[in-house]
BALUMBA-302457 format. One record per residue (C-alpha): residue number from 1; x, y, z. Coordinates in steps of 0.2 Angstrom, whole numbers. Example, Ala and Ser with C-alpha at 12.3 -4.5 7.8 and 13.67 -1.06 7.14 Angstrom:
2
num, xx, yy, zz
1, 62, -22, 39
2, 68, -5, 36
// end
This chain:
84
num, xx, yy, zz
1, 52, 1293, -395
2, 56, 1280, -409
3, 41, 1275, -420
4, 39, 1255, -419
5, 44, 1247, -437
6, 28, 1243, -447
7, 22, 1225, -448
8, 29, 1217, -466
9, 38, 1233, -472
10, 55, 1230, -479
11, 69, 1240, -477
12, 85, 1239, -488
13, 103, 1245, -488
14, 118, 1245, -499
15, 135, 1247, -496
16, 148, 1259, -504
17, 154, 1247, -519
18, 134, 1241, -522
19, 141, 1223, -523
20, 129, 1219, -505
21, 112, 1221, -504
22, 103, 1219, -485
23, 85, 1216, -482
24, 78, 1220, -463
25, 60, 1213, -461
26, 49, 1216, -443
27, 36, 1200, -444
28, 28, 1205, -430
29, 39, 1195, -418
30, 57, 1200, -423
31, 68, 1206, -437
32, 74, 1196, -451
33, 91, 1200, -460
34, 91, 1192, -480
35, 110, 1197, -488
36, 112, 1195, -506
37, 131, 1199, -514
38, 136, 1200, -531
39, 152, 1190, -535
40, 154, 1200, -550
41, 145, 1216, -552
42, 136, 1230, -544
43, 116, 1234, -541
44, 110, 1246, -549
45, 103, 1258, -535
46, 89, 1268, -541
47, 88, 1289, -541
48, 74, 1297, -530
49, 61, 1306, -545
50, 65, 1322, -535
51, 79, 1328, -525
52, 75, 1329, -505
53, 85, 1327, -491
54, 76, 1312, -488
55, 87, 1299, -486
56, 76, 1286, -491
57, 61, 1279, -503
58, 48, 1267, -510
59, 49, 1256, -523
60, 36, 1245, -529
61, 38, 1226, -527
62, 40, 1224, -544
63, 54, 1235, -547
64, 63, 1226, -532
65, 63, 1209, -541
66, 74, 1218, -556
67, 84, 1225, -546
68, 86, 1209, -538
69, 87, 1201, -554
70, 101, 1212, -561
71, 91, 1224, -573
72, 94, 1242, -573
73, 78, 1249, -568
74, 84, 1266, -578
75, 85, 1256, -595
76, 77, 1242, -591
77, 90, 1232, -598
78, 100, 1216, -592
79, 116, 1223, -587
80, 132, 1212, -596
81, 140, 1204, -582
82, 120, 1196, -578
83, 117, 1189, -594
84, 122, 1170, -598
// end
């Protein structure tokens, strides 16, 4: 039996070339779907601390917005196609 999604948890995919980024949110009444896709550059998807067959993780909301915002969460550094 499936577990029913939690109320106001995220959930977010990338795609192969990290240029599209999707947001699933449950409200509590139905899904939401928020894209966002780079016109130059990829997202910088960040490494599980341990390695686990896990195919998933948390991040903080924190390091969401730089991801978001282009910054490598690694360096924490703008990456050079993001800077103006």
């Amino acid at each position: 039996m499936q577990q029913p999604m939690p109320r106001g948890a995220f959930y977010f995919f990338i795609n192969k070339g990290h240029s599209l980024l999707k947001a699933v949110w449950f409200d509590g009444t139905g899904l939401c779907l928020f894209c966002k896709r780079l016109e130059k550059g990829t997202f910088t998807w960040p490494q599980p601390a341990s390695v686990s067959e896990e195919k998933w993780m948390q991040i903080t909301p924190s390091a969401l917005s730089l991801l978001l915002d282009g910054i490598e969460l690694k360096q924490c550094m703008k990456k050079a196609w993001y800077e103006a």
